[in-house]
N, C-alpha and C positions, 0 to 999 in steps of 0.2 A: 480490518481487512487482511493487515497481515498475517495474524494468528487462523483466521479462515481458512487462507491460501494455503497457509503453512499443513495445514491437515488434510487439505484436499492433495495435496502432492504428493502425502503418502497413499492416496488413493487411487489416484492417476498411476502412480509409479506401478501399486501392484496388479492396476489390470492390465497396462503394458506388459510387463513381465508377463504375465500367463496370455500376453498373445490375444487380450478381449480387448478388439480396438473400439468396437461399438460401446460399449461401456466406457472407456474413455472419452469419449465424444457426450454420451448420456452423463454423464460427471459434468463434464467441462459445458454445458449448456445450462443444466442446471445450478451449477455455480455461479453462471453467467445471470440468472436469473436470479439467484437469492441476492448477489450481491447487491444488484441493479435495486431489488427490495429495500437492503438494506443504508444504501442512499440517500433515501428519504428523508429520515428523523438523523443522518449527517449533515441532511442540508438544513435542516430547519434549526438546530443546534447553531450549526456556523453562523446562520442569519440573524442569530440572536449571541453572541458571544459578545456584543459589546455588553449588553445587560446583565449578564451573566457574569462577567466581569467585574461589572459594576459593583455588586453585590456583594461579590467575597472582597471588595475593599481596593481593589486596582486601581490608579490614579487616573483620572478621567482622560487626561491626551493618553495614555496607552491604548486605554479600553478602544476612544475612537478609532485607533489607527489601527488595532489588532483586527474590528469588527467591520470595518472598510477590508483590511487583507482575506477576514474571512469568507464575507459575501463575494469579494473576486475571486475567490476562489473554488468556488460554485462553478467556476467556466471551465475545470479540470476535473474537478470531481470524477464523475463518470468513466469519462475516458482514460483519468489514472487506474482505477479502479479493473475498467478493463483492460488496460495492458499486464497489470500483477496477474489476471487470470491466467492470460494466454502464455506470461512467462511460466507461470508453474506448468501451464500447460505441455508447453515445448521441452520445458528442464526435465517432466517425468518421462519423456523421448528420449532424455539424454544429446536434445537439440539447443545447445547453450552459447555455439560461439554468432548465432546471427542474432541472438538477444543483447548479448556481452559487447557486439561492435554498434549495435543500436547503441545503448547507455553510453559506452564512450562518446559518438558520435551528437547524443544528444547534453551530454556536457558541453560543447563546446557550443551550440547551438544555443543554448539557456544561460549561457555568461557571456555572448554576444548580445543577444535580444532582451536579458534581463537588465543589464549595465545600460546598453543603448536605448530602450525603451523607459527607463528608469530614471537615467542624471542625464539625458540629450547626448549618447556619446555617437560615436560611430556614421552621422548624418542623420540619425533618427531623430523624431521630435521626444523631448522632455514632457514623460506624460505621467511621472509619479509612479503612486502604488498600483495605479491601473495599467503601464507596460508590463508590469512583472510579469500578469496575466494574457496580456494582449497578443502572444502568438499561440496560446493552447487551441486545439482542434479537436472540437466531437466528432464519434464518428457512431455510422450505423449500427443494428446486432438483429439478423431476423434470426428465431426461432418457429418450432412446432412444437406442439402440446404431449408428443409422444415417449418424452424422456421422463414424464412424472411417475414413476414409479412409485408406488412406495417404499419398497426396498431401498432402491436408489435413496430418495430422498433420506433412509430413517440412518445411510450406511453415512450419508453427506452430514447431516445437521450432530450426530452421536459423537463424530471423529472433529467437527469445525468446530461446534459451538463451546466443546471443553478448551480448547485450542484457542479461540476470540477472546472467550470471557480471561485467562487467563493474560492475553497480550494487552487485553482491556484496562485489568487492575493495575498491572506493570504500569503502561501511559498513566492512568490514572496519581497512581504515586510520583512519577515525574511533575507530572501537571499539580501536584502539590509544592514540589520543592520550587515550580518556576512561579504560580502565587505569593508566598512567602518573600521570594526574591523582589515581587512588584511591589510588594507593598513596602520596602525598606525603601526603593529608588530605582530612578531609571537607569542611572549607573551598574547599578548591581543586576536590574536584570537583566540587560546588553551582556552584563560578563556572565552573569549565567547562561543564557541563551546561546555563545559562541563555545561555551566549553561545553556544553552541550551536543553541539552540531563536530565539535574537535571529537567529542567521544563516541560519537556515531559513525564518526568517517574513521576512525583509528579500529575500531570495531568492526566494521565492514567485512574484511576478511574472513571473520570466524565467523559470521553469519552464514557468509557461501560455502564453509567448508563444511554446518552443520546441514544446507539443503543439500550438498550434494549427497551427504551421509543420507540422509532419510530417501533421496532419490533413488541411490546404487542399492540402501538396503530393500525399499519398495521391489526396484524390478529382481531381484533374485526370492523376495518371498513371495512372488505373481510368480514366479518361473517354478518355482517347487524346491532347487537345495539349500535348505536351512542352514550349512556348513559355509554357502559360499555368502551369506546374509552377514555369518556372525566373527567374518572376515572385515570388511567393511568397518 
């Protein structure tokens, strides 16, 4: 989803720039749609991750408890999925600080409800790996059928799908070293898994510095001077 995103915002960014808000909207709906597609065989995958597990040799209380976290996890799915849309959406406006106080705002949110719903803290009941999940919220999406271009579609899937399949392989070689780590011990793979989550969050920053790069560079090559792109 994030490599998707990541290519569709250089797409969003340069029709902004050139001032085609309609194709913006024709982007961001059919994105809206492939992702919703691509959903599916996420969800059936997570549904089955304990078996899956099972099989490359993961010790059986992991497997259960990862395949419990995966199916609750199914109650987010979607709705994560569409908010990365609408953030790229927003970010190729160059609309980032009511995104940026949402995520703040839902940090603190998500380590009140997740702790509390989690170990009984805060007055909440103790309800396991299922509070983690227990305050996520689906939400509506209506469309019409007038965005399918072909065009559209062939400018969306040319620019995502090199973009996906590559953040694909990347996960993929993570999801090998954290295998390897299951199968020596549960010890080992708690400390993988937190140096892990330490390397993502210490990383964080250069992620945002490279969308805002492909944002700023989008709307000046939608606007027309290639000088002011190659500033950026």
């Amino acid at each position: 989803m994030q490599g998707f995103n990541g290519g569709m915002n250089s797409l969003w960014s340069q029709a902004f720039g050139a001032r085609n808000f309609h194709l913006v909207g024709e982007y961001t709906l059919l994105t809206s749609l492939l992702v919703t597609v691509a959903c599916v065989p996420m969800a059936l995958l997570w549904s089955n991750l304990d078996s899956l597990l099972l099989r490359v040799g993961v010790v059986e209380q992991v497997t259960l408890l990862a395949g419990q976290y995966g199916r609750l996890s199914l109650l987010w799915l979607w709705s994560r999925s569409m908010f990365q849309v609408l953030s790229s959406f927003y970010q190729a406006q160059n609309i980032v600080l009511p995104t940026a106080a949402f995520d703040v705002l839902m940090v603190f949110f998500n380590c009140f409800f997740a702790v509390g719903f989690t170990f009984g803290r805060f007055g909440l009941p103790e309800l396991g790996f299922v509070g983690v999940h227990w305050y996520h919220r689906q939400c509506s999406w209506l469309w019409d059928t007038l965005f399918l271009d072909k065009q559209i579609v062939w400018n969306l899937l040319s620019v995502g799908i090199p973009l996906a399949a590559g953040e694909l392989l990347e996960n993929i070689q993570l999801s090998v070293l954290t295998f390897f780590a299951a199968t020596i011990g549960e010890l080992q793979l708690g400390t993988h898994s937190a140096m892990m989550e330490l390397f993502y969050f210490a990383t964080s920053p250069l992620y945002a510095v490279i969308g805002a790069s492909v944002t700023r560079i989008g709307n000046h090559l939608g606007a027309g001077p290639l000088a002011g792109s190659g500033c950026c």
